[in-house]
N, C-alpha and C positions, 0 to 999 in steps of 0.2 A: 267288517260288516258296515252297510252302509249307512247313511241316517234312513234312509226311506227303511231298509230291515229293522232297526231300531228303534222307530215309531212303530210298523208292523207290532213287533213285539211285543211291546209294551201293553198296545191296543187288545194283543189278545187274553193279557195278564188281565187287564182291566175288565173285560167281557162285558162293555158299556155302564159300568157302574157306578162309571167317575169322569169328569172332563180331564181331558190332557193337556195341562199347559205345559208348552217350551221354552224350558228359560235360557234366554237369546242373549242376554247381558256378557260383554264382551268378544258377542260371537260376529262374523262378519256379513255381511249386506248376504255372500253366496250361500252361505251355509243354512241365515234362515233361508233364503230361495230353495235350495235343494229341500229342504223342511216343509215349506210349503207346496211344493211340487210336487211331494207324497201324501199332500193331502190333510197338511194339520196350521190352521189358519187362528190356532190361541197362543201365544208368545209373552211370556214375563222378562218383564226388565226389572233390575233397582234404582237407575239412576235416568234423572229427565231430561237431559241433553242427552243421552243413549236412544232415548225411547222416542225423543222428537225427530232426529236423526235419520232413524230406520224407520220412521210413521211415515216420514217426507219422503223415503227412495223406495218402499217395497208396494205392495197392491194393496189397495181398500179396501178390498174384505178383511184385512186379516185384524182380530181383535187383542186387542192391546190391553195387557194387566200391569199395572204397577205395584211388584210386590217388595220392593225397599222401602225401607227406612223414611217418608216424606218430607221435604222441609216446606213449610206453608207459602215459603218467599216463591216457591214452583210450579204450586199446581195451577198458574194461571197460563202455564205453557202445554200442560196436555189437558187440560178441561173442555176445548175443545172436540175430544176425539178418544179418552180414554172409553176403555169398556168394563172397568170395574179394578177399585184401590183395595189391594187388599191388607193396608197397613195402617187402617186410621186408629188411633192409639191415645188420642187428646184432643181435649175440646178446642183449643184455639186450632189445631187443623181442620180440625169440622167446620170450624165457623168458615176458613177461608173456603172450602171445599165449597160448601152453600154457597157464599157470595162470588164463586167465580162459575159456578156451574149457573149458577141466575142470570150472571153478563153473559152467557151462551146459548141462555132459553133450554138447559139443557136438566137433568137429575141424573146425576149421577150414580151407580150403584158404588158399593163401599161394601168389604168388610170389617169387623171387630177384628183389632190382628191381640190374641192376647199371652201373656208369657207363661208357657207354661215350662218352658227349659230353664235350668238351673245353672246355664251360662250365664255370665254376667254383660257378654258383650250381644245380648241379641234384646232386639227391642221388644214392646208391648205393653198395655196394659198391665197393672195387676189384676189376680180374679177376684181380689178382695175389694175391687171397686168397680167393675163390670157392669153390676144393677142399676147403681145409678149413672151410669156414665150411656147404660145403652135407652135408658128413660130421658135423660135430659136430650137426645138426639132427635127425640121427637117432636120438637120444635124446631127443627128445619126441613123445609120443604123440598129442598133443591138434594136432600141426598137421600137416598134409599137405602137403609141397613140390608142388606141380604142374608147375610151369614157370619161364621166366625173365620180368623186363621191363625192357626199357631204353627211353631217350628220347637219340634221336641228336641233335648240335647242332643251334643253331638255326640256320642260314645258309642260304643261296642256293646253298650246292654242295653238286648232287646227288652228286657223287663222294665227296665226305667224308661225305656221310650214308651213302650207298651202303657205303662202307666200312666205317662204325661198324657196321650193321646186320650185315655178312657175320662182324665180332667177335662180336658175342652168338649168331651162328646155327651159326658154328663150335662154339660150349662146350654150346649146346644140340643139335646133333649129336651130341657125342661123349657125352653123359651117356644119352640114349633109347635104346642097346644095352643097359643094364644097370638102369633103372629105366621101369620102366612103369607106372608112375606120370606120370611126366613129357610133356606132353603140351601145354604151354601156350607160345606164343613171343608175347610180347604188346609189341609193338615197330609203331609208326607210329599219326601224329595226324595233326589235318584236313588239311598242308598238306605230312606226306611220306609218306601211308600206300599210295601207288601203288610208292614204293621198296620199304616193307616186303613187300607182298606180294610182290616180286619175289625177297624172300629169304625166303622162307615163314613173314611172322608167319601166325599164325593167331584172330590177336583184335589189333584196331586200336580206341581213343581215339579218336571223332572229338567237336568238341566247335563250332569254330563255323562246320563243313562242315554243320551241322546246326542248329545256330539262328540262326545270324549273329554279329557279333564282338560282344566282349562293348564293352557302353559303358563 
């Protein structure tokens, strides 16, 4: 199957519910082109020499998510041209995020990436500190809180995914009575994003639901 069927596919899973991002990280210059030439112009990377890279050789429209891990020393390389971070996770990344999105005249959109998998190798926030972390943000002007993102564990039970997702869907509930701004649940990847939508992510990762695995 090809990627353009493979986006098809997905698109009709999704039934406009949720944005499609392509995570493009380690994939090559053609591959997004073929990606994009069926018609899907949002692409995730993790890493910011990857993401400057393919910003530099593919077309302008296409919008650009950083959903890795970020180190502060970086983000004065896609501040420029990012379309939304979705792994801000600590206040010294915010602070740089503000002060290089300000050298750009730019505001950047962001979201909260917070942990709710019970890996130990995957980043985020705790939820135990969430409240004050997503109040003290409101003293900078250069970034826009959107929404949240989490990555449920990696396992074979749908019940514990299912669960980790109803956690982040609960705090993103309770925050869009009083912020409308907030609008982004960015929770499921290729191989549990049929759970996410069932708790209303509304923007899914998918990464080798769309090209195949990586070698």
């Amino acid at each position: 199957m090809s990627i353009e069927e493979k986006i098809s596919n997905i698109k009709i899973k999704i039934k406009g519910k949720a944005d499609l991002i392509a995570v493009s990280k380690t994939r090559t210059i053609q591959e997004i082109r073929e990606a994009y030439n069926a018609g899907q112009l949002k692409f995730g990377e993790n890493r910011v020499q990857e993401i400057v890279n393919k910003q530099n050789s593919l077309p302008n429209d296409i919008e650009w998510h950083m959903i890795g891990h970020l180190q502060k020393n970086k983000v004065k390389y896609i501040a420029k041209f990012i379309k939304l971070i979705h792994s801000l996770d600590r206040i010294s990344l915010a602070k740089e995020i503000d002060k290089q999105a300000k050298k750009e005249n730019r505001i950047i959109n962001c979201l909260i990436q917070l942990k709710i998998s019970k890996d130990e190798t995957k980043f985020g926030l705790q939820i135990s500190e969430f409240q004050n972390f997503y109040e003290s943000l409101k003293t900078y002007h250069n970034i826009n809180i959107i929404g949240l993102m989490g990555m449920a564990t990696f396992t074979n039970d749908d019940d514990l995914i299912d669960e980790e997702f109803k956690i982040i869907k609960k705090i993103f509930d309770d925050i869009i009575p009083t912020d409308n701004k907030f609008k982004v649940l960015s929770i499921g990847m290729s191989d549990d994003y049929d759970i996410a939508l069932k708790n209303g992510s509304n923007m899914i990762r998918v990464g080798s639901k769309i090209f195949g695995k990586r070698i």
